[in-house]
Backbone as a ProteinNet text record, in pm:
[ID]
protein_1_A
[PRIMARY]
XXXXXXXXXXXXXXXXXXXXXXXXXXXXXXXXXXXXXXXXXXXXXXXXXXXXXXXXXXXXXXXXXXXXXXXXXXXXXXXXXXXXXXXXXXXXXXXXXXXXXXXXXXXXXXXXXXXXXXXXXXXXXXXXXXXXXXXXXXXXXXXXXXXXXXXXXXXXXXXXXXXXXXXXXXXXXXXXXXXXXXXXXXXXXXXXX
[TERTIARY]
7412.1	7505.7	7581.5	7625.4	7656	7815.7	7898.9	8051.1	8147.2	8013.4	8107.5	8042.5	7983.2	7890	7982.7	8089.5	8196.8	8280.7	8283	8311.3	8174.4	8099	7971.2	7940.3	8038.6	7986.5	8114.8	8016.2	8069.8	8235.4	8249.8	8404.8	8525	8458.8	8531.6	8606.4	8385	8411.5	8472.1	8442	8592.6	8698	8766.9	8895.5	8963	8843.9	8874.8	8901.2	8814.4	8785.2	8930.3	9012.5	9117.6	9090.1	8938.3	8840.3	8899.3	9056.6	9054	8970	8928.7	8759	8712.5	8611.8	8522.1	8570.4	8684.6	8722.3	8709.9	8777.9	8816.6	8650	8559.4	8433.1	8348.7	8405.7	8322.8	8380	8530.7	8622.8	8538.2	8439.8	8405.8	8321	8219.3	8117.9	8139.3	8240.8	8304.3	8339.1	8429.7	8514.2	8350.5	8210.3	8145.5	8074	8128.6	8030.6	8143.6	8301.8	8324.7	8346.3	8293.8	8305.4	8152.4	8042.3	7948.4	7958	8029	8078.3	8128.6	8161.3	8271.9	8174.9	8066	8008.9	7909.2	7960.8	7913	7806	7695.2	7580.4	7545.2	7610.2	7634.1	7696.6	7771.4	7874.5	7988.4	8115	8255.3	8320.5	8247.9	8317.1	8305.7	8168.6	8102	8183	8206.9	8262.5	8435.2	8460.2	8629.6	8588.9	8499.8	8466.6	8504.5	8391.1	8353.6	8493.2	8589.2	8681.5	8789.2	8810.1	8918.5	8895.2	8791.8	8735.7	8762.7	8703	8750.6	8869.6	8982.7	9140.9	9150.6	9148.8	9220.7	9146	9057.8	9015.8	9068.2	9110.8	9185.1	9283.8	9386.5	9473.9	9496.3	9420.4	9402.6	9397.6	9358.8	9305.9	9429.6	9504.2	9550.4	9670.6	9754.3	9864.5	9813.5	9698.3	9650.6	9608.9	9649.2	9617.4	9697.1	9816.1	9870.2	9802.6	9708.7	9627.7	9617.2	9509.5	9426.5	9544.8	9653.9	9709	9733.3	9785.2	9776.3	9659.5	9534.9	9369.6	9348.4	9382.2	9404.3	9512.4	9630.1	9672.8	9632.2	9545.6	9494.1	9400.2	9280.4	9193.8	9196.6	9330.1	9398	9439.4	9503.5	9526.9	9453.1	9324.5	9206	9118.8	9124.8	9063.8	9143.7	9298.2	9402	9361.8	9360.8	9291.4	9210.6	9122.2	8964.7	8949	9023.9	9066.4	9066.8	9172.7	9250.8	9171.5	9086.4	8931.8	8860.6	8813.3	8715.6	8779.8	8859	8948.8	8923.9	9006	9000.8	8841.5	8730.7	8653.1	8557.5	8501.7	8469.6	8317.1	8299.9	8153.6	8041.7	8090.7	7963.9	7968.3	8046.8	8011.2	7968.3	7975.4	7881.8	7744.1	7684.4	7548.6	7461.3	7354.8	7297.3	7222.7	7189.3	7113.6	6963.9	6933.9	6804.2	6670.1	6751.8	6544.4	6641.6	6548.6	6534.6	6433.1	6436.3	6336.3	6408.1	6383.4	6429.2	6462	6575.4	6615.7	6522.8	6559.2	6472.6	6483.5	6404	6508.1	6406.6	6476.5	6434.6	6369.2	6262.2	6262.1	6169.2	6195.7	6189.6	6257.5	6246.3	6384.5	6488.9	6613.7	6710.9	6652.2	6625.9	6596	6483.9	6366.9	6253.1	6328.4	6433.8	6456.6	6561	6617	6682.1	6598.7	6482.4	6384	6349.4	6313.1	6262.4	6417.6	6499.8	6618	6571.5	6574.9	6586.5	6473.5	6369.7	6247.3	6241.8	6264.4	6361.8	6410.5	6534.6	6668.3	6521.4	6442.5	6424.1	6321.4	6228.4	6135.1	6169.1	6298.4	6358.9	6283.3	6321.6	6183	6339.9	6450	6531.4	6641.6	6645.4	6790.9	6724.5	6585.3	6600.8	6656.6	6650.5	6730.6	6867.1	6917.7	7077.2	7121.4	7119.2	7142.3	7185.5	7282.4	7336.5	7249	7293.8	7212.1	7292.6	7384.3	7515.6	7500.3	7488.3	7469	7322.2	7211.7	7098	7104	7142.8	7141.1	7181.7	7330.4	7389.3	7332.3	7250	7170.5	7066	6961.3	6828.9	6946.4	6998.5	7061.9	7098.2	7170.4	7206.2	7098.7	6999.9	6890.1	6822.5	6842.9	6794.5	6877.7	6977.4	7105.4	7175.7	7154.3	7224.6	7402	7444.3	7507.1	7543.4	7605.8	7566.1	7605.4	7544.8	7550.2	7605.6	7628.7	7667.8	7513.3	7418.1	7326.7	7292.1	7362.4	7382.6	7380.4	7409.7	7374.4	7257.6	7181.6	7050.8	6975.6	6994.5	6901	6887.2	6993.9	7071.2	6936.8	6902.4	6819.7	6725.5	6692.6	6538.3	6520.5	6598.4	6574.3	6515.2	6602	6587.7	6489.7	6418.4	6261.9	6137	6063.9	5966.6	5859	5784.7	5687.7	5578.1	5524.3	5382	5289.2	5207	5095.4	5197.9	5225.2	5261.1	5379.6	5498	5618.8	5693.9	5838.1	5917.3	5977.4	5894.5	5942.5	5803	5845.8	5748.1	5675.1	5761.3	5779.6	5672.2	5750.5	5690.7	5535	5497.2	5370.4	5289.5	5345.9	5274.1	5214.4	5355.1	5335.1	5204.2	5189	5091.7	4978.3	4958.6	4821.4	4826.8	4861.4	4831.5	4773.5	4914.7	4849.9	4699.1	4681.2	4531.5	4458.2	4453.6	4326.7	4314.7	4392.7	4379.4	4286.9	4352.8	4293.4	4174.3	4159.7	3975.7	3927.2	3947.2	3885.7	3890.7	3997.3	3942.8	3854.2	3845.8	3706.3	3608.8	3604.9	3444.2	3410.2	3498.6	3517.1	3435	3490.8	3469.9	3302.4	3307.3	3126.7	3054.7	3064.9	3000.6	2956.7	3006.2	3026	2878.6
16743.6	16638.1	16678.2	16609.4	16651.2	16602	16670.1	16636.8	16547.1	16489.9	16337.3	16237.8	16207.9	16147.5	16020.6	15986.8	15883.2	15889.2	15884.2	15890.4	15786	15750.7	15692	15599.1	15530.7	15421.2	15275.4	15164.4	15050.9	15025.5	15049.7	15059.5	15155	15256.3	15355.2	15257.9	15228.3	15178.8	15051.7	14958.5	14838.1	14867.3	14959.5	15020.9	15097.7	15114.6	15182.4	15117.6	14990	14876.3	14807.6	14778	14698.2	14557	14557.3	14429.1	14446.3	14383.8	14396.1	14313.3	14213.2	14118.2	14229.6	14297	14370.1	14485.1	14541.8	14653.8	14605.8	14464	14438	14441.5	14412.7	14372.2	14520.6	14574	14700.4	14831.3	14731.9	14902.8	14925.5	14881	14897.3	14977.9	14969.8	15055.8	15173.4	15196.8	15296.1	15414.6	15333.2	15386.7	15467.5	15377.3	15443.5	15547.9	15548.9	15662.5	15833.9	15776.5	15878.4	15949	15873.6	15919.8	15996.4	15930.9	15988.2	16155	16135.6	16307.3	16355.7	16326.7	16380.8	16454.5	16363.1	16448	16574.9	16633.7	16769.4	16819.7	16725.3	16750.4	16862.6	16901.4	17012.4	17070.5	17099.3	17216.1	17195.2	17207	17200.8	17210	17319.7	17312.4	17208.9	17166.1	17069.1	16919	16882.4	16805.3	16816.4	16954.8	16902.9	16904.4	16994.3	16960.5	16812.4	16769.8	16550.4	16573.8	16537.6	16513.9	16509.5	16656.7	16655.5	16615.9	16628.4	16550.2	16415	16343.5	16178.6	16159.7	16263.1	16236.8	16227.6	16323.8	16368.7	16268.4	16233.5	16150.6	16003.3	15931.6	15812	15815.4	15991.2	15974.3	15977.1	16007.1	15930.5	15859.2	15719.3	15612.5	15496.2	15553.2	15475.3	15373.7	15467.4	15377.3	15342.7	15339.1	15216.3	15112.3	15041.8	14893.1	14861.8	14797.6	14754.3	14667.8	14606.7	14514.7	14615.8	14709.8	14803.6	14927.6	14936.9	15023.8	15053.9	14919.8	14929.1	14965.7	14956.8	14995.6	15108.3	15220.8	15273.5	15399.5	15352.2	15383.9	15374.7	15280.4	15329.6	15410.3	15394.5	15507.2	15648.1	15650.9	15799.9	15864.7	15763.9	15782.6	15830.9	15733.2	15725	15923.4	15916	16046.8	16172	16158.9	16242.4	16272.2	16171.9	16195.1	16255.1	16165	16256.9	16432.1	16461.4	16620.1	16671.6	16628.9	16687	16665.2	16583.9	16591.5	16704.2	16676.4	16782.1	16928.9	16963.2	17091.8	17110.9	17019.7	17064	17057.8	17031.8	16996.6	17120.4	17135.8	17253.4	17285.7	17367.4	17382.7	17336.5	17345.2	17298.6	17164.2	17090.8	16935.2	16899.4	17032.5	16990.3	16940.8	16868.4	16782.4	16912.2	16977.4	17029.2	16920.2	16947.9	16889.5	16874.8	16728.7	16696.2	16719.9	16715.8	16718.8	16802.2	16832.8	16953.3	16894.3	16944.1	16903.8	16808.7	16744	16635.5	16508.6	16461.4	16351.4	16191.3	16129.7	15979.7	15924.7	15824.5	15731.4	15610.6	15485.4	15371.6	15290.9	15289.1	15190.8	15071.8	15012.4	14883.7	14758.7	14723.4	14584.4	14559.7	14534.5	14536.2	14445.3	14307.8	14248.1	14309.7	14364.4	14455.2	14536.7	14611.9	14708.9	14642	14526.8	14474.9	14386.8	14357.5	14310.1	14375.6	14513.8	14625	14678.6	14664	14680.4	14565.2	14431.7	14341.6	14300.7	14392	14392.7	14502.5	14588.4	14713.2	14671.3	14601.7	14551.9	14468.4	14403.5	14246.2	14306.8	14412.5	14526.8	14561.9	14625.9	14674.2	14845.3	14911.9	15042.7	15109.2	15150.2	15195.4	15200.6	15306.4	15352.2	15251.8	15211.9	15126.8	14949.7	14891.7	14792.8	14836.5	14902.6	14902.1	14953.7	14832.2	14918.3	14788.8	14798.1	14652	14633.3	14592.5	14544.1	14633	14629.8	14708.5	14835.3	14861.1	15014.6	15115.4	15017.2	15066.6	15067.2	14942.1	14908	15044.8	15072.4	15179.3	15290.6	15303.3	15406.9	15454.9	15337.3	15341.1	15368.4	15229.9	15271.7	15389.4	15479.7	15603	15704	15701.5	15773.2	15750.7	15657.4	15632.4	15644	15708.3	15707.2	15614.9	15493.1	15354.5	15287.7	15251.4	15201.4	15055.3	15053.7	14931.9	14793.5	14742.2	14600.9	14484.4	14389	14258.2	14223.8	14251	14235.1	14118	14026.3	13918.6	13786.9	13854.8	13800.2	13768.7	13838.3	13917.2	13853.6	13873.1	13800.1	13623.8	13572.5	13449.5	13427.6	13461.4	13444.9	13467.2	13565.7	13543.4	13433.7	13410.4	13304.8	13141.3	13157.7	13009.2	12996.5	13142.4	13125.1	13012.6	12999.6	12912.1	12949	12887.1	12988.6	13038.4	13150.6	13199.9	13305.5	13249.3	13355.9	13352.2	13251.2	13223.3	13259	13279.6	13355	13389	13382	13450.6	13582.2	13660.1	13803.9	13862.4	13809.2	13887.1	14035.7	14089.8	14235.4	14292.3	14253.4	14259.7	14263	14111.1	14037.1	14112.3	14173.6	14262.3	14374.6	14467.6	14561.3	14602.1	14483.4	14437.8	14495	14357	14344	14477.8	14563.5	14679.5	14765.6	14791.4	14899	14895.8	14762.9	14688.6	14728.4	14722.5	14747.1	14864.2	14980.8	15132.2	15184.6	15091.7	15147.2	15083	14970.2	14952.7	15004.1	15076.3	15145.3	15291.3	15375.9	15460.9	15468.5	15371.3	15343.2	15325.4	15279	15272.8	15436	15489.2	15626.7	15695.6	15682.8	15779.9	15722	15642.7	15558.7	15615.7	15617.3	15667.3	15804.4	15923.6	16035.1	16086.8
10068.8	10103	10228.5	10285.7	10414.9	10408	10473.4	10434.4	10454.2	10616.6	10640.9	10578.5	10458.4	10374.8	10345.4	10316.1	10266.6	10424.3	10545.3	10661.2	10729.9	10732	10743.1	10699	10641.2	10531.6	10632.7	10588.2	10595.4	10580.4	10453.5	10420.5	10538	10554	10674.3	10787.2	10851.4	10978.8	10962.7	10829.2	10836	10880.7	10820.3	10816.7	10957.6	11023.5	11146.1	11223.2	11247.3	11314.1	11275.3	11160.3	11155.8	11092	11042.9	10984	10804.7	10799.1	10630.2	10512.1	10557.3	10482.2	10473.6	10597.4	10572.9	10460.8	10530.7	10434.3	10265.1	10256.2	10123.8	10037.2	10099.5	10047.5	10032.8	10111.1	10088.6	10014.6	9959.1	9881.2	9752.6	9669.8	9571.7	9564.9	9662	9708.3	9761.5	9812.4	9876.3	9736	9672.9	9552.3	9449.6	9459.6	9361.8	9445.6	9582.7	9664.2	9641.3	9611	9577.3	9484.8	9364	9239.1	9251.1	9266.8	9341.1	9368.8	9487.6	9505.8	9448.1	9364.4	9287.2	9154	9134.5	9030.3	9085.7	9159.9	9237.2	9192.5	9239.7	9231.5	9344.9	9468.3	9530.6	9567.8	9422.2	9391.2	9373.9	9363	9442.7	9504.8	9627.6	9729.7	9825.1	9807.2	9881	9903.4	9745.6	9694.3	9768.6	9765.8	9844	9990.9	10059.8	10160.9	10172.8	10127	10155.4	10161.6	10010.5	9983.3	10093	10137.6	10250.1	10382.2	10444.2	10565.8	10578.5	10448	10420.4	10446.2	10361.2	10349.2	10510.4	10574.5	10686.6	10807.9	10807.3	10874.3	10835.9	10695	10683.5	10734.5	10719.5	10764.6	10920.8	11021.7	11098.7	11153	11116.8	11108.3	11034.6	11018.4	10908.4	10948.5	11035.4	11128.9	11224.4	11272.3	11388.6	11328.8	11242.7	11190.5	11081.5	11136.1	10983.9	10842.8	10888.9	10779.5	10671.5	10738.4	10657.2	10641.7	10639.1	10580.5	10442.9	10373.1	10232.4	10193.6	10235.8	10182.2	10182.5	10314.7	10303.4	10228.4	10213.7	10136.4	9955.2	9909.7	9784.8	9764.3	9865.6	9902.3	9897	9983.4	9975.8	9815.9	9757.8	9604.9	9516.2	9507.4	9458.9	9502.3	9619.4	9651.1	9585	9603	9576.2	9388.6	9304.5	9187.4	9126.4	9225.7	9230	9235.6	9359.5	9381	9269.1	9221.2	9112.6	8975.6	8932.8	8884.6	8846.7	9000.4	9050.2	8985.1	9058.5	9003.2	8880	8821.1	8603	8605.3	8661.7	8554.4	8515.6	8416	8355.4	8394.3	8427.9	8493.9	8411.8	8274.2	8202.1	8208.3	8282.5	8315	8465	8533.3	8658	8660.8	8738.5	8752	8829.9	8794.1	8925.7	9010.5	9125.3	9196.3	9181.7	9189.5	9138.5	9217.2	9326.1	9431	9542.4	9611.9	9731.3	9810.5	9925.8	10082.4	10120.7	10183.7	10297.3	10265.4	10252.9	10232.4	10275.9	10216.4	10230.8	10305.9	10360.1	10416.2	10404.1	10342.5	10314.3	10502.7	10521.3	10657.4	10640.1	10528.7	10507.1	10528.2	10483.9	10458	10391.7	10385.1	10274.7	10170.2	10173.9	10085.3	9988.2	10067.8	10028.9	9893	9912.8	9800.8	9686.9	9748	9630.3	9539.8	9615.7	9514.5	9436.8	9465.3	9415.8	9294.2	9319.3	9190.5	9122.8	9157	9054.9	8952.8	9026.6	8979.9	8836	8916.7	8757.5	8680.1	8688.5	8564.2	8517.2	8583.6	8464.4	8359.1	8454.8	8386.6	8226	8262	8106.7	8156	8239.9	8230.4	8295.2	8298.6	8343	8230.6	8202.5	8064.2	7950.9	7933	7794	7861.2	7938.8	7952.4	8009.4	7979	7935.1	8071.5	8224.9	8314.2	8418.1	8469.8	8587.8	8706.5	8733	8868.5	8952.2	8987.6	9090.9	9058.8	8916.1	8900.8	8976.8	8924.9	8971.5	9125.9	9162.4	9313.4	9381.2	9367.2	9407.4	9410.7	9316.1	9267.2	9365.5	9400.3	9451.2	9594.6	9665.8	9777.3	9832.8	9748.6	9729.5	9787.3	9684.6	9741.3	9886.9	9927.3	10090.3	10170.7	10077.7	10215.7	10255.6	10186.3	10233.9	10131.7	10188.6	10155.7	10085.6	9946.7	9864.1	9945.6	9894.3	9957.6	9804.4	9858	9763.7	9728.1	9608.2	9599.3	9562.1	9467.5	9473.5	9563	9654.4	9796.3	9859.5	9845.8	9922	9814.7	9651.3	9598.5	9596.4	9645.5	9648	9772.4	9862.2	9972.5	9942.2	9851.1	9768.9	9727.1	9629	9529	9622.3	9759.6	9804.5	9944.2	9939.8	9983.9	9950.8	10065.1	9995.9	9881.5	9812.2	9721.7	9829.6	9792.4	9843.5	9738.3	9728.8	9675.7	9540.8	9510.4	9350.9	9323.7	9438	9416.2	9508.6	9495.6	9613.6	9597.2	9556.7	9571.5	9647.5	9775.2	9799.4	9885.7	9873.3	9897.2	9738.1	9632.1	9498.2	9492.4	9553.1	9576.7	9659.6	9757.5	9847.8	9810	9740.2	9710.8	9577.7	9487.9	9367.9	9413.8	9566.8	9613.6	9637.2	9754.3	9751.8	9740.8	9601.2	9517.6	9398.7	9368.1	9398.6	9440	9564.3	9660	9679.1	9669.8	9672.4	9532.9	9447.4	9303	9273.8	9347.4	9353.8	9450.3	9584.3	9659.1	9597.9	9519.5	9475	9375.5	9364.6	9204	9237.1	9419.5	9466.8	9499.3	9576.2	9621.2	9470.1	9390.4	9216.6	9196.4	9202.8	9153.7	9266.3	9386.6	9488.9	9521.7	9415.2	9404	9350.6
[MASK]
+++++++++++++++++++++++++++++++++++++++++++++++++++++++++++++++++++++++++++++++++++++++++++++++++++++++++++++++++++++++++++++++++++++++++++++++++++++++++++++++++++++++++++++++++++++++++++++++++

């Protein structure tokens, strides 16, 4: 994780910018990127690293825009908590870190991967069912390095696509055919042997 990780995000540059809409739309996402860190999946120091970089950089930022001051000012709160979290929490509730090598990076389409969440939740193949849309979203996003979006949104523009090839998901549709055609070309490959 890298330490300006919550410095990088949408919500920041709202806030920097003096854009309180933007800020307001993006404090939620923000708030689960630092709970996020917070579950120190690389380590604790790491975690106050992020932590204090974020602080000291809002505070920065913070009296050049009166809009976004109050936003800032809960932010700061919110992190100030968090700290203090982090601190008590007992090592046997730290997360280790799940994968190693080189980070992801999604270079597809946004809509492409929120299809690909909404395609999950309706699946039922994630926690048993028992899993949001916002949660997963955040989730997959997360892993590509991206930042959450109003997914709701994005599927709202799916939905009012034209049909093709029997459907408007079609990132989904694509991806079908595909993986299709690989798995009957490796079956000619195997017979041909």
């Amino acid at each position: 994780m890298k330490y300006d990780i919550l410095t990088d995000t949408a919500f920041f540059k709202a806030v920097q910018n003096g854009n309180l809409d933007e800020a307001t739309a993006c404090y939620g996402g923000f708030i689960e990127r630092v709970v996020d860190v917070c579950s120190c999946t690389d380590g604790k120091p790491m975690a106050f690293a992020t932590l204090s970089y974020t602080e000291v950089e809002l505070n920065a930022v913070s009296g050049e825009n009166p809009k976004t001051s109050i936003m800032i000012e809960k932010v700061l709160s919110f992190i100030h908590n968090m700290q203090k979290m982090v601190e008590d929490m007992p090592s046997s509730e730290l997360k280790t870190a799940k994968m190693s090598g080189p980070s992801l990076k999604w270079t597809g389409g946004v809509a492409n991967l929120v299809e690909l969440v909404y395609g999950l939740v309706e699946m039922g193949c994630v926690n048993d069912g028992d899993v949001t849309i916002g949660n997963l979203g955040n989730q997959v996003f997360g892993l590509f390095g991206l930042d959450p979006i109003p997914y709701s949104r994005t599927y709202t523009n799916i939905k009012s696509r034209s049909v093709q090839n029997g459907g408007r998901a079609y990132f989904l549709t694509e991806m079908r055919q595909m993986l299709n055609e690989r798995i009957d070309q490796d079956a000619r490959i195997m017979r041909g042997r």
